[in-house]
C-alpha positions in Angstrom: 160.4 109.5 163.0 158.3 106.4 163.6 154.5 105.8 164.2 154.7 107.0 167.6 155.9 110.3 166.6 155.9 113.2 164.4 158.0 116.0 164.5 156.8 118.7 162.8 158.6 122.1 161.1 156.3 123.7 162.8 157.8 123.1 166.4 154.5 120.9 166.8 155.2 117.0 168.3 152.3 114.7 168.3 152.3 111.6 169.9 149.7 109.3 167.9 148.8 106.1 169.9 146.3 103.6 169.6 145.3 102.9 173.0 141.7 103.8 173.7 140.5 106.6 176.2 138.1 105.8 178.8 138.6 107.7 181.6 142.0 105.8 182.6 144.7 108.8 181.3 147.2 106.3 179.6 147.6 108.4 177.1 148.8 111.3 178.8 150.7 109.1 180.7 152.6 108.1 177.4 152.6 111.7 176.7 154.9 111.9 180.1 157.1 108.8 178.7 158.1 110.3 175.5 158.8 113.8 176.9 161.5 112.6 179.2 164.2 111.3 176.7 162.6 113.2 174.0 163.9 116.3 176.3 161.1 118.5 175.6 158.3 119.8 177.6 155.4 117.8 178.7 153.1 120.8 177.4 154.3 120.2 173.7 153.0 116.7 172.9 150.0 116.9 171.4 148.0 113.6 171.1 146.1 112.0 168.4 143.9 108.8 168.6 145.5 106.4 166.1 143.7 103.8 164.1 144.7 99.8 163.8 146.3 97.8 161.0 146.3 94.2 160.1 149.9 94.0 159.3 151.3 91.0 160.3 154.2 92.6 162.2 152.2 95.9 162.7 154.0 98.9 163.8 154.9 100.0 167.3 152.2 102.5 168.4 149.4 101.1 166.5 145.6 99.1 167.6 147.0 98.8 171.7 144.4 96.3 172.8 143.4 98.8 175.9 142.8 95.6 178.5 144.5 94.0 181.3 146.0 97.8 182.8 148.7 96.9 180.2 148.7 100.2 177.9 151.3 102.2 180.4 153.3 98.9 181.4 153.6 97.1 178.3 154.6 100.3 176.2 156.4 102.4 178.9 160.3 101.2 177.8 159.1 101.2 174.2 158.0 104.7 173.8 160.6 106.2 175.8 163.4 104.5 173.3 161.2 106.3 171.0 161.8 109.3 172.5 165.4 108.8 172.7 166.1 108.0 169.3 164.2 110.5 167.9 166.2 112.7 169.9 169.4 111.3 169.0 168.3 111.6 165.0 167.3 115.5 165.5 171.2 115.9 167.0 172.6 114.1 164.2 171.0 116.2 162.0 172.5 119.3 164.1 175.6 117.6 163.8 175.7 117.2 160.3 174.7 120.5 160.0 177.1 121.8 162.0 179.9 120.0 160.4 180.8 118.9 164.0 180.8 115.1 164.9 181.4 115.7 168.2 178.4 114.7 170.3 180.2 116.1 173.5 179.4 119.6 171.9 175.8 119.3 171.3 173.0 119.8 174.1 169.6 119.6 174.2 166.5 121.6 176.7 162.8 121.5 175.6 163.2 120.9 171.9 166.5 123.0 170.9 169.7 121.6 170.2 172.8 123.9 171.2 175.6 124.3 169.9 178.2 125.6 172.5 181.1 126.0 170.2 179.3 128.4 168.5 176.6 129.4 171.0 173.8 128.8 168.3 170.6 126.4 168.8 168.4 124.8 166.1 165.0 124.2 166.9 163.7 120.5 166.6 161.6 122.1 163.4 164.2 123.4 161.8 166.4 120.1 162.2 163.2 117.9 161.3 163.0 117.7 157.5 167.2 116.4 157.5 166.5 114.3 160.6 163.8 112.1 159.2 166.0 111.2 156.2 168.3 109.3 158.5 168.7 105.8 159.4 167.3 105.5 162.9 169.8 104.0 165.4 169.3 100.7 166.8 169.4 102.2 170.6 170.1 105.4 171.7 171.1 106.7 175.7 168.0 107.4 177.9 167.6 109.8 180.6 168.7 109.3 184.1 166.2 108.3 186.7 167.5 110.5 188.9 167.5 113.1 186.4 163.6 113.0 185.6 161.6 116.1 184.9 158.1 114.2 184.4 158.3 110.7 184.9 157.0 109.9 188.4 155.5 113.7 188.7 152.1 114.8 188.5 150.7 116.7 185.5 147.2 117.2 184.5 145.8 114.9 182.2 145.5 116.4 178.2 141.8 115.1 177.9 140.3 116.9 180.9 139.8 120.4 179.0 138.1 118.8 175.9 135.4 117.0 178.7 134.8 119.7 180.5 133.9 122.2 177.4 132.0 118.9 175.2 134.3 118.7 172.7 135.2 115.8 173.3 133.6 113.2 171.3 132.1 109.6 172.5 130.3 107.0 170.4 127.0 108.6 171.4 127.9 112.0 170.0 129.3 111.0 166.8 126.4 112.8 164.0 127.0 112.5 160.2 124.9 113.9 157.5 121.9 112.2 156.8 122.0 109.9 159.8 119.7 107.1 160.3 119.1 105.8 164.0 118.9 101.9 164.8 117.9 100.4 168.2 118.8 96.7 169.2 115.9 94.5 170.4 117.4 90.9 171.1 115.5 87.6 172.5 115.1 87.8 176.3 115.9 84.2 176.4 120.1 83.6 175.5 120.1 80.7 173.3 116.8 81.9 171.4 116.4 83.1 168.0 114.0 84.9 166.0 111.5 82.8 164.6 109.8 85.2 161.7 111.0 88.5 160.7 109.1 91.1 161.8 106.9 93.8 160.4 108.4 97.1 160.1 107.0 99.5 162.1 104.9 102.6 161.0 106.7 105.4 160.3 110.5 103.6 160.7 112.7 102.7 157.3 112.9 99.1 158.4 113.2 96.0 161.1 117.1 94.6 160.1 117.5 90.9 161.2 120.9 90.6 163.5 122.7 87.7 163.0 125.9 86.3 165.8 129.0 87.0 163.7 131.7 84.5 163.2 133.9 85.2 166.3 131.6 87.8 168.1 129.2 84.7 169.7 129.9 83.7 173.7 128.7 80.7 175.0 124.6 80.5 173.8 125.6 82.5 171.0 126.3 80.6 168.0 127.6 82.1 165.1 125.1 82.9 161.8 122.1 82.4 164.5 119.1 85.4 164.2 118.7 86.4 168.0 118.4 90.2 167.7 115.9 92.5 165.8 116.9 96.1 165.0 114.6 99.0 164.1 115.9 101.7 162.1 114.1 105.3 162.0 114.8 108.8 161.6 115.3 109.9 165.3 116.6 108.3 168.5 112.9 108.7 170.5 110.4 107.1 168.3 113.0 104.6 167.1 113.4 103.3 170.6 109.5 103.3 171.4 109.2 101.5 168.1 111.6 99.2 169.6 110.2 98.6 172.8 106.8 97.8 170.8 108.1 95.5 168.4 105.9 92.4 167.8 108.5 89.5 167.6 108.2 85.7 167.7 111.4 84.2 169.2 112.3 80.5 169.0 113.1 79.3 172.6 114.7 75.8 172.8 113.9 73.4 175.8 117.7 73.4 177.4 116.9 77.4 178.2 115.1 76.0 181.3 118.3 74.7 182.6 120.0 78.6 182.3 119.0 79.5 185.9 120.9 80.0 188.8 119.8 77.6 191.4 121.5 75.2 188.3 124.1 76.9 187.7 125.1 76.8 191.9 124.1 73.1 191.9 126.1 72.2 189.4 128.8 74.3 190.5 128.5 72.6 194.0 129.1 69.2 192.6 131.8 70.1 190.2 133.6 71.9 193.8 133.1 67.8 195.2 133.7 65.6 192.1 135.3 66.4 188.9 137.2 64.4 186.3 141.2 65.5 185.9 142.4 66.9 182.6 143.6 64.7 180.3 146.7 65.6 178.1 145.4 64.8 174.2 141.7 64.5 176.0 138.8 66.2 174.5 138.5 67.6 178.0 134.7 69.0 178.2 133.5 71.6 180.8 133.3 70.3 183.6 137.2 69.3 183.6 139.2 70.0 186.5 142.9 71.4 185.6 145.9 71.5 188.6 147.1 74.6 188.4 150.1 74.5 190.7 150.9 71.8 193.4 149.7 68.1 194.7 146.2 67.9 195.7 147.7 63.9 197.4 150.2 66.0 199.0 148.0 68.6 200.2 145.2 66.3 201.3 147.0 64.2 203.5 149.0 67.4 205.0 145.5 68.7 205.7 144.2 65.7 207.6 147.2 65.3 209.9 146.4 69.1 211.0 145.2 70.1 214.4 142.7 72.2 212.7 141.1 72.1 209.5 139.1 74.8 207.9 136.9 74.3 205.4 134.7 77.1 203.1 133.2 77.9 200.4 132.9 81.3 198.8 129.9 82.2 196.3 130.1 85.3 194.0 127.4 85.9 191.3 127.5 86.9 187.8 127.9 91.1 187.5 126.9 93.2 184.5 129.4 96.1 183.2 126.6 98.5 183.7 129.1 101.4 181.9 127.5 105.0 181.9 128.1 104.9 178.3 125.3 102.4 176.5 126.9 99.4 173.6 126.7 102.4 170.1 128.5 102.4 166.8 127.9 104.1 164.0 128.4 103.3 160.3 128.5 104.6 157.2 128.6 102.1 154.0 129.0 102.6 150.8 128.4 99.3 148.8 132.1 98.5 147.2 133.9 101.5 147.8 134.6 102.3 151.9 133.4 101.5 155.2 133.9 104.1 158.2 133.0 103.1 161.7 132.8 105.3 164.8 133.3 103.0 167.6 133.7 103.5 171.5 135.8 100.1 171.2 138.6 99.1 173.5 139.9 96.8 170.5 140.1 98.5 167.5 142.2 96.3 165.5 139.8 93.2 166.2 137.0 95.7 164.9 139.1 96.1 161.1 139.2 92.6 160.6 135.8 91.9 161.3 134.8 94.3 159.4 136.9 93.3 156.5 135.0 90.0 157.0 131.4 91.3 156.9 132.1 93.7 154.2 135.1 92.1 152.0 136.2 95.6 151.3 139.7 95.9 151.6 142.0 96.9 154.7 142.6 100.2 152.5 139.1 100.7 151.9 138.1 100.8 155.9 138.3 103.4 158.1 138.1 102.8 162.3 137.3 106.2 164.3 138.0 105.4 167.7 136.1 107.7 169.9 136.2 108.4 173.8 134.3 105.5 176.0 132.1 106.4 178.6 133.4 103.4 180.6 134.7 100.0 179.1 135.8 97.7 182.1 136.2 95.1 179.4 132.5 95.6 177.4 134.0 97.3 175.0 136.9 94.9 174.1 133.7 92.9 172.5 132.6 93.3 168.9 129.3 92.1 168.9 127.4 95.5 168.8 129.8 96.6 165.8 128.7 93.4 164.1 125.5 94.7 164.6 125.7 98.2 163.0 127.7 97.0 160.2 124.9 94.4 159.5 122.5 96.9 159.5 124.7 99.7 157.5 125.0 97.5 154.8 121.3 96.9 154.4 119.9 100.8 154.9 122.7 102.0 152.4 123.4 105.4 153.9 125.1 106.4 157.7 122.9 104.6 160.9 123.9 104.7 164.4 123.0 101.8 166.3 122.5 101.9 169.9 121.6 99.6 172.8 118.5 100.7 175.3 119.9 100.3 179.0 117.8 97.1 179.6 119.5 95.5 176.7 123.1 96.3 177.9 122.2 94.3 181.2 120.4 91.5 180.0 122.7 90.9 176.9 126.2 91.3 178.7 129.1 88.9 178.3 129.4 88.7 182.4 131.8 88.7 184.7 131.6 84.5 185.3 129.7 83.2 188.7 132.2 81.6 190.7 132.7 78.8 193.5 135.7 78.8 195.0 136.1 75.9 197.7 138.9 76.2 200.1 140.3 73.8 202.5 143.4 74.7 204.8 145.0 73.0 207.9 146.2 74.7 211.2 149.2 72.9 213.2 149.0 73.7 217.6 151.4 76.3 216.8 149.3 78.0 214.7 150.9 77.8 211.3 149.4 76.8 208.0 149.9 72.9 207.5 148.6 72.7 204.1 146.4 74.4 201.5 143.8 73.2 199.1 142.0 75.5 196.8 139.2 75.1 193.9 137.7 77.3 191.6 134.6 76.4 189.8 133.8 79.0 187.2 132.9 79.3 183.6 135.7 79.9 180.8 136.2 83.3 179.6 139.1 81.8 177.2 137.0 79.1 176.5 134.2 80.3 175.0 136.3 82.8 172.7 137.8 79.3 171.1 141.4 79.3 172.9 142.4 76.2 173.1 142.7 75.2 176.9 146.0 73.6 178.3 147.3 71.9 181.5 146.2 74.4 183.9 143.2 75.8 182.2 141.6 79.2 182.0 144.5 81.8 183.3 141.4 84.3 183.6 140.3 81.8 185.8 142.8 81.6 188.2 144.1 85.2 188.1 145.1 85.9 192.3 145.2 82.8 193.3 148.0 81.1 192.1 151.7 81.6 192.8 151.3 83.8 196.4 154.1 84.4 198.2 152.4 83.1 201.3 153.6 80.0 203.5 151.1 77.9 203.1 152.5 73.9 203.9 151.5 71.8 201.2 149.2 73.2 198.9 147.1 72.7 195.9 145.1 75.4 193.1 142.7 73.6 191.4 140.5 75.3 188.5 137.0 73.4 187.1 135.5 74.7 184.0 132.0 75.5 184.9 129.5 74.2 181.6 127.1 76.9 182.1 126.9 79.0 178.4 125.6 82.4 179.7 128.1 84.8 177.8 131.2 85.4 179.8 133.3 88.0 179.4 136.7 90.2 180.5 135.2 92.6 183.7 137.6 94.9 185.5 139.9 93.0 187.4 138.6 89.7 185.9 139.4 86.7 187.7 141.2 88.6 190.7 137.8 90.0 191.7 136.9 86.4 192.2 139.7 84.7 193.8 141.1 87.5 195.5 137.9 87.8 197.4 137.9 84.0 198.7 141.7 83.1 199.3 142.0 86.9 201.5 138.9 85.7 203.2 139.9 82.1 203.8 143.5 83.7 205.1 141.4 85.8 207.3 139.3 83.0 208.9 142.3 81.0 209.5 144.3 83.8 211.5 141.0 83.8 213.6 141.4 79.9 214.0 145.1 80.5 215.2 143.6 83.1 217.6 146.4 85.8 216.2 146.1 89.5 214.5 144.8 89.0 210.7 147.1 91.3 209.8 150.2 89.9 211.8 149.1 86.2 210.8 149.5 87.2 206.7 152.8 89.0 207.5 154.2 86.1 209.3 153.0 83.8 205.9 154.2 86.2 203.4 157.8 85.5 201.9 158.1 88.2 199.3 159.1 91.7 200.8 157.3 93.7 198.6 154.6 92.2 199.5 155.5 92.7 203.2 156.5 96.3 202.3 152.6 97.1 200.8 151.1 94.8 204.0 152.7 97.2 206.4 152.3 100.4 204.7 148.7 99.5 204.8 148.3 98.6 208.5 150.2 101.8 209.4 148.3 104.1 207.4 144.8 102.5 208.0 145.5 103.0 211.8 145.1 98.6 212.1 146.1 99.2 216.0 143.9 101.8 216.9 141.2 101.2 218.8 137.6 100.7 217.0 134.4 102.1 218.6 131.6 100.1 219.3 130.2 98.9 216.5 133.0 99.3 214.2 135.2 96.8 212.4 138.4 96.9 210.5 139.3 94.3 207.4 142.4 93.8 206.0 143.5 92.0 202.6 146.2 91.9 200.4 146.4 90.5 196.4 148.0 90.5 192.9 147.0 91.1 189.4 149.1 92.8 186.3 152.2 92.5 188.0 151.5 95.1 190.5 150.6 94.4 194.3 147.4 96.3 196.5 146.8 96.1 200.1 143.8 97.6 201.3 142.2 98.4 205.0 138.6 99.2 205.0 136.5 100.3 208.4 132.7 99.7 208.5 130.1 100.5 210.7 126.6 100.2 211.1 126.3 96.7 209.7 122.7 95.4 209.6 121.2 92.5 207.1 120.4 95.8 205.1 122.6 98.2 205.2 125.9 99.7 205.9 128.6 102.3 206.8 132.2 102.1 204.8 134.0 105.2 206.6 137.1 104.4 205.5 139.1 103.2 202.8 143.1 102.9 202.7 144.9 101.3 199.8 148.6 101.2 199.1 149.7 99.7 196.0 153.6 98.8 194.6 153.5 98.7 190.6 157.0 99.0 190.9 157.1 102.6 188.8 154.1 105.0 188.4 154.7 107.2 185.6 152.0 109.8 187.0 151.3 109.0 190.6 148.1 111.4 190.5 146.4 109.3 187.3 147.4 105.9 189.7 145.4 107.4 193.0 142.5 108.6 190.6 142.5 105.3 189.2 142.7 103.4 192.6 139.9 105.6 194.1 137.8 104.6 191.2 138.1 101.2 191.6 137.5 101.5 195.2 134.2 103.0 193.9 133.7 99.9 191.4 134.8 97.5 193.8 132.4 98.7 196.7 129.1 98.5 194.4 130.0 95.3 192.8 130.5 93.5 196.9 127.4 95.0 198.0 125.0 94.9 195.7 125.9 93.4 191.9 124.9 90.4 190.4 123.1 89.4 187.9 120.3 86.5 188.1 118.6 84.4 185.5 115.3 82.4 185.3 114.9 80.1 182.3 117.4 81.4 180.7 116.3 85.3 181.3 118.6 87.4 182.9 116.2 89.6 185.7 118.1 92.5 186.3 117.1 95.1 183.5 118.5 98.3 184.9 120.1 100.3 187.8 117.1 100.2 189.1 117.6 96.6 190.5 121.4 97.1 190.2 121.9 100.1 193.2 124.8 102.1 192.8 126.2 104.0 195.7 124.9 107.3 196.1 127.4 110.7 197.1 126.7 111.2 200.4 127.6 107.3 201.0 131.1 107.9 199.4 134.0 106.5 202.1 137.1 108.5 202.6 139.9 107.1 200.6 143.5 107.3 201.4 146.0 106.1 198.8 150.0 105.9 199.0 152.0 104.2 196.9 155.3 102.3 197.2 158.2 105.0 195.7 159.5 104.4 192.4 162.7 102.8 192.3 165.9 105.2 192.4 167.2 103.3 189.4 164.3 101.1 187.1 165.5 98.4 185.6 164.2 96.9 182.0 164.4 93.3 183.4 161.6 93.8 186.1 158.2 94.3 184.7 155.6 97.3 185.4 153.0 96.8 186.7 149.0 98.0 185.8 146.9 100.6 187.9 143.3 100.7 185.8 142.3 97.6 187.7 143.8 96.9 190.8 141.5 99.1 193.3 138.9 96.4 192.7 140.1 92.9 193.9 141.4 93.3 197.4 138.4 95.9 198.3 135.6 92.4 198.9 137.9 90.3 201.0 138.8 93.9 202.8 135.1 94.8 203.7 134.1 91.2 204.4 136.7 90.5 207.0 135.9 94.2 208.6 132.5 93.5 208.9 132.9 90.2 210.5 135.3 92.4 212.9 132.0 94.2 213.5 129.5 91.6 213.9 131.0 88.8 214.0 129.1 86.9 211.3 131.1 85.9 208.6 129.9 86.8 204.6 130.6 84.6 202.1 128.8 85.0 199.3 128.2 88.5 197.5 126.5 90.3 196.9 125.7 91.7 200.6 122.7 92.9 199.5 121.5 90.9 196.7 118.2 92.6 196.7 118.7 96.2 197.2 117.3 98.7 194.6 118.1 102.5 193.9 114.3 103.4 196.0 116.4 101.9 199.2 
């Protein structure tokens, strides 16, 4: 019918999408979408993983970039015209059958089309050879929303049986016949490279070279420069010991001594005080500071006529992905004739065309297996480690799976960016907010991925800070590209998990200032009821007005990102400069329609989870240009038994949705508003106030 669906004479219906799976349950969730105006039962669709093309205009259905919680909300009215059509071709085909053009006549349920003239059905199988030979309509009638059978109900997800038997297959399990094993040794230092290619070790087939690939390299990683070594050997064991005893000589430049982070915050410091405006036409270097919305005259001089000002700065660090599921791909070359690449990738059309470029086979000739991820958060979306494995495929001649030992996945990530976010707000004697002046100093995810940069900057950079519906005078959002070239990359939530933290946190201090409720203080800003409708559903179901016992605090915070909006209320107890109790977690979120509420509360709880190790204990650190952090060992994760309780509701759906308001995303948003939450309920506690994160910068897993 189209590359969404197949309709089979079989009875079977198979939904093939190119989304990737890693744990978020899009897929079903499209499953749900089609079903609806497809009018058949959710049970039926069958999914397959889909592979990319490099069409120009390619095909609905096809290499869905899975980032930015955009699979369900940027395919959700798509699909279910799918569906409908579809469903509108397989009744045509009754009709013409039939020899009745009277639509009126012709019902559908679950995948058979009645006749009630005659009181006889057709199957969609039996209708499915005529239907496909018709010209698909342009548009086709969808389903009531107050008619729904799936969408908006829970139903279990379709992956969960193959996960909990081990079918299911991830990078790491992919074997082929006469398999080779490769493990990646890079230069400790970023910005060095090898100096002399290395012996290969006893007993392994050989020591491959590794070269940045045109388009893979961040920041010090320039493409065609030799910073990684790979071993290749015949098992996964003595390959990785071979590894970890390779003899290498790395070229280290003199600027690596700059790559450290009492630079990077000094630099980020001044940049925060001083930094020269963008220039339309200008080269504009890092370092450049871009208006994002506002007048920072305006908001200046509205500031210094206040009866209090407020001024703070908030530090967060660089954070590793740390996914469960190490960087692996495997390849299997033949020299001229096909490439085939098993890939745990979140972008699998970027993956075709850079393989096309490494090989120069044709499109036709390559053949992208997406697996199942063990966690992506954004890792994944990156094609440096399949650069890798095709590099070394096409030297060893015959299938290799390359993977990447846990200490090189944390101290060769493209991070989440460092940030310094400098805010400045002013108070009148009524307590209101008399203007508002924000900064954020961070490096350039866009920017070191080549996109050109224009009047407001980085939008990564800025992501929850710009364009709130709160009250805020005269205000100014400033962003400063940050010139530190430490690999930067896309991190669940991105930039909300930066600015979210600060401007909730900054809101936060100045209700204190005003002497009023946190909570009442941000509802008497906010001028969008949505957001007014998620504030209060918070407060209410995170018992704000109930009294805390001694020793307890309760935070509140509120933010945007994807088009959806979270609210969260977290209680702590126990606070000490080491330690911690969260008891209690409460998020509400309004995405405006959740096609399966039960994937949406699994995916906030998880991001609650995500959320609470990164604001207590992630970062990564670097000395001379080495990052220090090698493993979870110096990276603590919570443990079970430290798990809060987590209560999520979500705004209802909308009794009619409309086309012309946008979805919003669930995969990311437990994570932004959770910092700015549990800060400003631990100052509730102790009254010190964080602001900088990690809480515990130097906890390990032995704590």
């Amino acid at each position: 019918m189209n590359s969404w669906l197949q309709v089979g004479t079989d009875e079977s219906i198979t939904l093939t999408i190119g989304s990737s799976d890693m744990g978020q349950g899009s897929a079903s969730g499209l499953a749900q979408v089609l079903c609806e105006d497809l009018m058949v039962d959710y049970a039926r669709i069958q999914i397959v993983q889909g592979g990319p093309t490099l069409a120009a205009v390619a095909p609905i259905g096809t290499a869905i970039n899975t980032v930015g919680s955009s699979v369900t909300r940027n395919n959700f009215w798509k699909l279910r015209d799918a569906g409908a059509i579809a469903r509108e071709m397989l009744v045509t085909a009754a009709m013409n059958q039939k020899a009745d053009l009277v639509r009126a006549n012709f019902t559908v349920s679950n995948g058979v089309v009645h006749h009630t003239p005659s009181n006889t059905n057709l199957t969609y199988g039996q209708l499915a050879s005529a239907a496909a030979l018709l010209k698909p309509p342009a548009s086709a009638p969808l389903v009531a929303d107050s008619e729904f059978k799936s969408i908006g109900k829970p139903q279990d997800r379709k992956d969960i049986p193959l996960k909990v038997d081990g079918s299911a297959k991830y990078g790491i399990d992919i074997q082929l016949k006469g398999m080779l094993y490769a493990v990646v040794k890079h230069c400790p230092t970023f910005s060095g490279t090898l100096a002399n290619a290395p012996a290969v070790p006893s007993g392994m087939v050989a020591a491959v070279p590794l070269s940045v690939a045109a388009g893979t390299g961040r920041g010090t990683e320039v493409a065609g420069a030799i910073n990684a070594v790979a071993v290749v050997g015949h098992n996964t064991w003595d390959t990785w010991q071979a590894s970890k005893d390779l003899s290498v000589t790395w070229n280290i430049p003199a600027g690596a001594a700059n790559l450290d982070n009492a630079h990077f915050l000094a630099t980020a410091q001044a940049l925060a005080a001083s930094a020269p405006a963008y220039v339309a036409g200008g080269t504009n270097p890092a370092g450049t500071c871009y208006t994002v919305e506002g007048n920072a005259t305006s908001a200046a001089a509205a500031i210094a006529g206040s009866a209090k000002i407020l001024d703070a700065t908030y530090v967060l660090p660089y954070v590793s992905h740390a996914c469960m599921e190490v960087l692996n791909c495997t390849v299997d070359y033949v020299p001229g004739v096909r490439c085939d690449v098993y890939a745990p990738t979140q972008s699998a059309k970027a993956a075709l065309a850079l393989v096309v470029q490494l090989t120069g086979l044709l499109e036709s000739q390559i053949t992208i297996h997406t697996t199942f991820l063990g966690g992506g958060l954004g890792r994944k979306a990156e094609q440096d480690f399949i650069s890798q494995a095709v590099q070394v495929g096409m030297v060893v001649k015959q299938p290799v799976k390359l993977m990447w030992p846990r200490e090189e996945d944390f101290t060769r990530d493209q991070y989440r960016p460092m940030g310094l976010m400098h805010a400045r707000a002013g108070l009148n004697a009524a307590g209101q907010v008399t203007g508002w002046a924000y900064r954020n100093v961070s490096p350039s995810i866009l920017g070191q991925r080549g996109v050109p940069l224009g009047a407001t900057g980085d939008s990564q950079g800025i992501e929850g800070a710009h364009a709130l519906p709160y009250n805020l005078g005269a205000a100014v959002t400033e962003w400063v590209s940050h010139p530190s070239p430490i690999p930067v990359g896309f991190w669940r939530s991105v930039g909300a998990s930066l600015n979210t933290f600060a401007v909730e946190c900054m809101i936060d201090e100045l209700a204190l200032a005003a002497g009023q409720d946190p909570y009442m203080f941000r509802r008497s800003l906010l001028t969008d009821p949505r957001w007014i409708a998620v504030l209060d559903k918070a407060a209410t179901l995170g018992n704000w007005h109930a009294p805390l016992a001694a020793g307890h605090g309760r935070g509140i915070a509120i933010g945007t990102a994807f088009n959806t909006i979270v609210a969260q209320v977290v209680e702590v107890s126990n606070v000490t400069s080491t330690r911690m109790r969260v008891n209690n977690v409460t998020v509400v979120m309004d995405c405006y329609l959740a096609v399966n509420p039960s994937f949406v509360e699994h995916q906030l709880i998880g991001g609650v989870v995500h959320g609470l190790n990164a604001t207590l204990y992630g970062r990564q650190t670097f000395l001379k240009g080495v990052a220090q952090n090698r493993n979870f060992s110096h990276s603590r994760m919570i443990r079970m038994g430290e798990m809060p309780q987590v209560k999520v509701a979500l705004i209802p759906n909308p009794a009619l949705s409309d086309r012309t308001v946008k979805l919003g995303g669930a995969g990311e948003l437990g994570v932004p508003t959770f910092a700015p939450a549990l800060a400003n309920a631990c100052y509730s506690a102790t009254k010190v106030r964080t602001r900088t994160l990690p809480f515990f910068p130097n906890a390990t897993m032995s704590d």
